[in-house]
N, C-alpha and C positions, 0 to 999 in steps of 0.2 A: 822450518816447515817446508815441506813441497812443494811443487810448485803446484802441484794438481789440486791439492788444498787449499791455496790461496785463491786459484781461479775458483774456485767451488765453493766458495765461504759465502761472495757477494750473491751468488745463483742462490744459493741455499736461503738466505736472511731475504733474499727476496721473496722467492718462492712461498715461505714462511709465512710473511706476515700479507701479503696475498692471500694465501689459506686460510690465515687465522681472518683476514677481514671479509673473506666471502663467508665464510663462519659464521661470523659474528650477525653478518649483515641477513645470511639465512637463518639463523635464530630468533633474530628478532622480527622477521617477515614474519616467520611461522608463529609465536608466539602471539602479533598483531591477528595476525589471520583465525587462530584459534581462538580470541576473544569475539569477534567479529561474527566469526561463525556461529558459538557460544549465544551469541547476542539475537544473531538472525533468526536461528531456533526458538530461541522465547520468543520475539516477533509472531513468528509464523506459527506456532502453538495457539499464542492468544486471536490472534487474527481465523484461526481455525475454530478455534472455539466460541469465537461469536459469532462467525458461520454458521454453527452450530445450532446456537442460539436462535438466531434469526429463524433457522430449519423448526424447530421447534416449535416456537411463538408461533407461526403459521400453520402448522398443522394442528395447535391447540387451538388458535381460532378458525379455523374449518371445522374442528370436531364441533366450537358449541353452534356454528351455524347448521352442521347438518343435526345435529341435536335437537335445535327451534325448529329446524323444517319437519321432521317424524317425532315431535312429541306427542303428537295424538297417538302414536302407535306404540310406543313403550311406556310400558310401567314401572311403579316408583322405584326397583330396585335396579331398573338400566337409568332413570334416570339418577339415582346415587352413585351409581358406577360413572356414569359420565361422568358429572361434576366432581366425585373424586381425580377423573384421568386428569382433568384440568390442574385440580390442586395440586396431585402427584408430579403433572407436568412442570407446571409454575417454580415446584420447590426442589426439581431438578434441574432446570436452566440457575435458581437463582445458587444453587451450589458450584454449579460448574464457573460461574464467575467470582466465585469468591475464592476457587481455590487455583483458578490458571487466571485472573487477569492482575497485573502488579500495578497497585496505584503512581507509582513513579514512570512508568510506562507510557502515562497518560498525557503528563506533560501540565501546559496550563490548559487544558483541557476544560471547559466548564461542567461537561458529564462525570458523572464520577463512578463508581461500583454501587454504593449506597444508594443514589440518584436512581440509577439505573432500577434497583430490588426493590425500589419502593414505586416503582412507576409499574413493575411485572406483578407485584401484591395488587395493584390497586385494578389494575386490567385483569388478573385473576377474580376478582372480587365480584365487578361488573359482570363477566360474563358468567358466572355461578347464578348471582343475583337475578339476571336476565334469565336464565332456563328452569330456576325457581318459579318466575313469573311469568315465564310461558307453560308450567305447568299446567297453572289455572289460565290465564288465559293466553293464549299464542300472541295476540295483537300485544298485549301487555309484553310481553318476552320481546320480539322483534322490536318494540320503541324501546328496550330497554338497551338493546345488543348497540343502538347507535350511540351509547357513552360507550361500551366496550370498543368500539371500534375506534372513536378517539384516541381513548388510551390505549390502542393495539398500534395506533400510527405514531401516537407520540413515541410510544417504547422504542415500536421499529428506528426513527430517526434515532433515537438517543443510541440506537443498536449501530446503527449506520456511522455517527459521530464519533462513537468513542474507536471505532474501528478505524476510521480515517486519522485519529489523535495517534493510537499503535504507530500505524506507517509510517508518520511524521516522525516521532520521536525513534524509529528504526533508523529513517533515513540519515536523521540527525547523525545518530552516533556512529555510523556507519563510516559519514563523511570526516567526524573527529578520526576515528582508527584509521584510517588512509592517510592523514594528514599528519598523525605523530609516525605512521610508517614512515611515510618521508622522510619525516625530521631525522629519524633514528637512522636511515639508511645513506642521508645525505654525510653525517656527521662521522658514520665510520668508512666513507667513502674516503672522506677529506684526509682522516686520518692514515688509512692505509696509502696513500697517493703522497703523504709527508715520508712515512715509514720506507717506501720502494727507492722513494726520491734518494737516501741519505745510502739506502745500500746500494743504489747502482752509482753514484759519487765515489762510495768506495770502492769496487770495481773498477770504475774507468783508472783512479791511481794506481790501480794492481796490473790494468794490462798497460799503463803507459811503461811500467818499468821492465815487465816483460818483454815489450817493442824493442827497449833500447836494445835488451840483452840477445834476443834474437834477428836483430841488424848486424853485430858484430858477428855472430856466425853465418850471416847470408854471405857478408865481403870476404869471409874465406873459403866458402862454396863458391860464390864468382870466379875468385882465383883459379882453383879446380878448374872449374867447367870452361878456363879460356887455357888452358894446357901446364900453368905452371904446376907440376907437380912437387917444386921444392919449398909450397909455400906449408908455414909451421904453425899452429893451430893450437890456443891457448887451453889449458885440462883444468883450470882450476879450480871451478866451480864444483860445488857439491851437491847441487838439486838439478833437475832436468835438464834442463841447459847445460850443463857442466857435462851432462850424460850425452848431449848434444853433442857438443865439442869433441868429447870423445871417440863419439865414434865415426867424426867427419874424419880424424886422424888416423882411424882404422882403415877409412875407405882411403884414404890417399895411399896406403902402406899395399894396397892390396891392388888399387889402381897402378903404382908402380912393378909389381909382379907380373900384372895383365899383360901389360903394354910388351913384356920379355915375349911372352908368352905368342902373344898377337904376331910379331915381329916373326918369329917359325912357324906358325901356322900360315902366315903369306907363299912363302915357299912351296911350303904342300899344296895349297890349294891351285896352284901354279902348272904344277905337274900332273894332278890329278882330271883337271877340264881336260883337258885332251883324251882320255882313255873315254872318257865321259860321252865326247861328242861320238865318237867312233863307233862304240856299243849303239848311241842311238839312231845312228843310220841302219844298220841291222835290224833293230828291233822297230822302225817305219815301215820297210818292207812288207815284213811280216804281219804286220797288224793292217796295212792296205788290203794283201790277201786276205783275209781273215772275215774283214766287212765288206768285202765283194762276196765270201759265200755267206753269210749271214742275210745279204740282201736277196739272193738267191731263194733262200728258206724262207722271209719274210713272206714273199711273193707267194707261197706254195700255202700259207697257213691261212693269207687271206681268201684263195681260193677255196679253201677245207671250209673256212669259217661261213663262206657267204651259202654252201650247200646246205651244211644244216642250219642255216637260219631260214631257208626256205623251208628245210621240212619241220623248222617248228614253227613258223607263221601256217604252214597245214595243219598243224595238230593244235593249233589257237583257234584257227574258223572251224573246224572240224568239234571241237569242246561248248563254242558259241553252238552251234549251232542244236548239238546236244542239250545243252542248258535249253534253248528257246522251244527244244519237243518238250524238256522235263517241263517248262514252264506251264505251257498249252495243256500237258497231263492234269497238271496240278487243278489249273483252273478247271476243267473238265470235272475232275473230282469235287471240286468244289459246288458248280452245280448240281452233280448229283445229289449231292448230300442236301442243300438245298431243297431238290424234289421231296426226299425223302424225308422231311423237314414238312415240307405240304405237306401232303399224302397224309402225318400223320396229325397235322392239324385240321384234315376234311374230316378225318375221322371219329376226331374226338367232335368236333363239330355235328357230324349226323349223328351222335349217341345223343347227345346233346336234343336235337330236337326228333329225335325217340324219345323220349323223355318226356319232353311236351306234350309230345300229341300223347304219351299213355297220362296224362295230368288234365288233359281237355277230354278223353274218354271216359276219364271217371269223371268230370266237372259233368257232362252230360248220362250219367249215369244218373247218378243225384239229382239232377234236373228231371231226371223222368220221375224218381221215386217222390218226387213233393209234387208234382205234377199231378200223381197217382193220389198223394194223398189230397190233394187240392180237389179233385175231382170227387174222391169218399164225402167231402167234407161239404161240396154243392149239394150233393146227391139225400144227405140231412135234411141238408136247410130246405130240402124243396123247393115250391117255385120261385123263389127268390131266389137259389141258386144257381138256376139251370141255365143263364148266360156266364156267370163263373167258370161251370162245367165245358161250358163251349171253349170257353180260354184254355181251361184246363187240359182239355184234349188237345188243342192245337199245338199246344205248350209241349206235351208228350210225344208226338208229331216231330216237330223239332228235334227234341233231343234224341229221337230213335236215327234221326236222319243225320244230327251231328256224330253221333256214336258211331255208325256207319261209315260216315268221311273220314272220322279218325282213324279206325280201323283199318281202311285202305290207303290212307297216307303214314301208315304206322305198318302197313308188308313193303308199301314201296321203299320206304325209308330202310326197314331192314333190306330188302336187297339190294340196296344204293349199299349199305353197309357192307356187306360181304365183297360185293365191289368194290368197295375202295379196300378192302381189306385186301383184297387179292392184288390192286393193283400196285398198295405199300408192298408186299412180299417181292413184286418183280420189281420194284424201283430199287428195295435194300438189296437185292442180288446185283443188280445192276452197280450201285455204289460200290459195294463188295468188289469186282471184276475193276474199277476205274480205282479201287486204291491199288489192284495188283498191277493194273498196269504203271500207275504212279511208280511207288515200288520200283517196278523193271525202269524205267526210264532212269531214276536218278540213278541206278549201278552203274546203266552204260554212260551217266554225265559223270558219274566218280572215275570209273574206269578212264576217260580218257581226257580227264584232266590230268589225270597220273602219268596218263603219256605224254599230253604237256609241259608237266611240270621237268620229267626226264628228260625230252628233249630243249626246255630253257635251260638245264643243267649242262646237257653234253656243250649247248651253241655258250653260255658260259662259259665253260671251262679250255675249248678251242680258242673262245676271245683270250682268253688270260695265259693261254702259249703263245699265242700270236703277238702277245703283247710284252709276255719275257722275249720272244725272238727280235723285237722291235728294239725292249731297251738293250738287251746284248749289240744289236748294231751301233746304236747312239752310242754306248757306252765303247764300242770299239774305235769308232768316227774320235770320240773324244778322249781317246787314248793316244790316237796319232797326232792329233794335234796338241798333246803335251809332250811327245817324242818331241814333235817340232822348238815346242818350247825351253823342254830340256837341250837343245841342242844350241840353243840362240842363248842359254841360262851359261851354260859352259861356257863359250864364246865371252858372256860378260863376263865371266869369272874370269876370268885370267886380265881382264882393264880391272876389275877389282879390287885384286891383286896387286897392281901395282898403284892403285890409288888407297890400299888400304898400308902399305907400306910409307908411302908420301904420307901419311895422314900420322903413322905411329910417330917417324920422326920427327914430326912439328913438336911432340910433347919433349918438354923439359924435367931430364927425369937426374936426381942426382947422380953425380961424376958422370955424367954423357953432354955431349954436344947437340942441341938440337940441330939437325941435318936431314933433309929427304934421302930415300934411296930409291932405288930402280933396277924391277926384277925385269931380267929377261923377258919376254917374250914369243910367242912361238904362236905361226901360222893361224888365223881361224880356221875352226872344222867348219866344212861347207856343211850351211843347214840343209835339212832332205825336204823334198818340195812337201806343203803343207796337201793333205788330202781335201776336196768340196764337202764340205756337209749338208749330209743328207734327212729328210726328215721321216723323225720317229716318232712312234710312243714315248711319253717320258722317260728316262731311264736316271738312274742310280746315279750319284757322283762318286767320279773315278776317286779311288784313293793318292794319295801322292806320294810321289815317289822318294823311299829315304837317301836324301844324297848325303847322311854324314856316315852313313854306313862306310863308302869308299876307307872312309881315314881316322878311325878313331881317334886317334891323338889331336886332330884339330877342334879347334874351336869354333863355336858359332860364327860366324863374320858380318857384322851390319853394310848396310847399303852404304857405299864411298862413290866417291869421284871418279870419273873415268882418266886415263894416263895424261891425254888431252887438258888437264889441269883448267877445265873450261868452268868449274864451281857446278856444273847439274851432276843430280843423283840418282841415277838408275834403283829402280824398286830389281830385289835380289830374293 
């Protein structure tokens, strides 16, 4: 068997019955829960339904009191209809319990269903009885309603009781279903905590034997890793380990190759720092010139920059400023519209009381014509009229005098009319002229936000040369100062060189002697003085420069010792 199948048998069987006991333990929640629930709903059905009940019962005894109160005023076929609604009432409460309430529901309950039907029969009874005998007499009905109302309170209690009996008997079983949850959830708790327990026991003996077997390949990676390369590395294993083993022997085999390998490429690297340093004093030079005129242009792009940002901070208060005329337009316009807005509510207003007064003209129109006939009708009666007739007249009198008033407050109101009529025409001229000039105002606010807008474009785009000319500087500042570094890189390369040569010989490599050697050396290349840096915009990181291009054939080379044999490692 593998090895990766033995580590993964115990995971698995655990895993497993983990699964299988949250399973279990969630089936049987949900199964308690679904009874529970199951249970709550017929609760809360019957509890609804005597609600119901209750609802009823009370509206059937308000009907037969307001029944006894207007029985003088209905006859015998309202009062049959009543005392029906009662019956019909009665025998619809007592079905509604007989078919949602469950005598086991009840409990020891002393109310029962039956109890209950025959207490709603008997309070149906009385209040029929009682509106029978208020028929004939009301007083007789009214003393009779006071046994209905007895048996209307005893029902209600017996209605209230068996309601509170429900709850209890809910609450009960409620508390049983939580309490066998428990049980059930404790008991597969226990079990899966037995079942984990025995497969991770199995585990722990799988990895103790794995330990042993990957301790003996760590003490031959030790070896390695402390230089003997003639140590020999057991293959005989046929599962992972064994693949282990194998290919720590591969790495020795190739580790031995290296070290050939490492041992010529010291040489080269030896020879090559020097050509190294020499190019990068040249190439310091040149790059010092370089960000001296970049600083130069830097200088020139913030002078460009700072001019148009003057002329677009003019063409921002110059846009304000246009915005606050368009503004002022606006509301300008606004009142007008408003006038005209008046104007046209004064007008509908005086048609308005035109109107009137032509309604008060003819009110005294008719006042004179009954006036007239008032006075025909003195003029009959003779002398007994003829103070009538004096009314009559005076009366006539009047209305010739109100018809008159109307009249003249009926031209004046028309040329009040035509006035304002005239004066709405020059106010909507007016409005008319304050949208054109609205209109005009907002083109010249478009207009020269548009020149705004071009000039935070150009003062934009000036910022973003001036700020490539910035990071070119940065970027050239920090190119001389990795000339610098290249150059001080060189320098260590050739102490690397011979600490990395000291370093191959330490290893123990078959038929060799371990023995240090010692490569020549040759002069440091003076470093070129580092440039000041100066500050810029951010600029870009420099890319770095490929130093294995020099020497193909060589090989990467780690951070060593310097020849100094002092045990510090220079970072390379």
């Amino acid at each position: 068997m593998k090895l990766g199948t033995k580590l993964l048998a115990p995971a698995l069987v655990t895993a497993l019955v983990a699964l299988a006991g949250a399973a279990a333990v969630g089936v049987g929640s949900h199964l308690q829960a679904a009874k529970a629930a199951r249970n709550h709903e017929t609760s809360l059905g019957e509890v609804r339904a005597l609600a119901d009940a209750q609802a009823r019962l009370g509206q059937l005894h308000s009907s037969a009191y307001r029944g006894i109160s207007i029985i003088g005023s209905i006859d015998e076929a309202g009062l049959k209809s009543l005392m029906e609604g009662i019956a019909n009432g009665s025998k619809a409460i007592d079905d509604s319990l007989s078919q949602t309430i469950d005598p086991s529901d009840l409990g020891d309950s002393p109310v029962t269903v039956p109890k209950v039907q025959t207490a709603l029969a008997t309070y149906a009874k009385q209040a029929t009885q009682a509106l029978d005998l208020a028929s004939v007499d009301p007083n007789t009905g009214i003393a009779a309603m006071q046994g209905a109302d007895a048996a209307y309170k005893e029902l209600a209690a017996q209605l209230v009781e068996m309601q509170k009996a429900i709850l209890a008997t809910s609450r009960t079983e409620q508390a049983a279903d939580l309490a066998a949850n428990d049980r059930i959830t404790i008991a597969l708790l226990v079990a899966t905590l037995l079942l984990t327990g025995a497969a991770v026991g199995v585990g722990a003996r799988l990895l103790v034997s794995v330990a042993r077997a990957l301790s003996r390949a760590s003490h031959a990676a030790e070896s390695v890793a402390e230089g003997d390369l003639t140590v020999r590395v057991d293959t005989d294993r046929q599962d992972e380990i064994g693949a282990l083993q194998r290919s720590l022997a591969r790495m020795v085999e190739r580790l031995q190759s290296s070290m050939q390998q490492v041992r010529q490429a010291a040489d080269s690297i030896a020879s090559v720092s020097s050509e190294i340093a020499t190019g990068n004093q040249d190439l310091s030079q040149r790059t010092e010139t370089a960000a001296s005129q970049l600083q130069q242009t830097a200088s020139s792009m913030t002078q460009l920059t700072e001019s148009v940002r003057q002329g677009t901070d003019a063409a921002a208060q110059a846009n304000q400023l246009a915005s606050s005329a368009s503004s002022v337009a606006q509301r300008g316009g606004e009142v007008v519209a408003q006038v005209v807005s008046t104007m046209d509510e004064i007008h509908q207003a005086s048609r308005k009381i035109a109107d009137i007064i032509g309604v008060i003209d003819g009110i005294a129109f008719q006042t004179n014509i009954l006036a007239l006939n008032a006075a025909v009708e003195a003029a009959r009666a003779g002398e007994q009229g003829r103070g009538f007739a004096v009314v009559a007249g005076e009366v006539r009198s009047l209305a010739g005098r109100s018809a008159d008033a109307a009249r003249e407050i009926k031209a004046l109101i028309a040329a009040s009319v035509e006035k304002v009529e005239s004066g709405s025409r020059l106010v909507q001229e007016a409005g008319t002229t304050m949208t054109e000039i609205v209109g005009s105002s907002q083109r010249v606010t478009d207009i020269i936000a548009e020149i705004t807008a071009h000039s935070g474009e150009q003062r934009d785009g000036i910022g973003q040369i001036s700020l490539a000319v910035g990071q070119l500087d940065q970027m050239t500042q920090q190119n001389a100062a990795l000339v610098e570094q290249s150059a001080a890189a060189a320098d260590s390369m050739r102490t690397q060189a011979n600490g990395l040569a000291n370093l191959v010989g330490s290893f123990r490599l078959p038929g060799h002697v371990a023995t240090p050697l010692t490569l020549a050396a040759s002069a440091p290349a003076q470093a070129p003085s580092r440039p000041v840096p100066r500050p810029a915009p951010k600029a870009a990181p420099a890319p770095a420069t490929p130093m294995a291009a020099a020497r193909p054939s060589a090989m990467p080379v780690p951070a060593l010792a310097g020849a100094s044999g002092d045990g510090d490692w220079e970072t390379f």
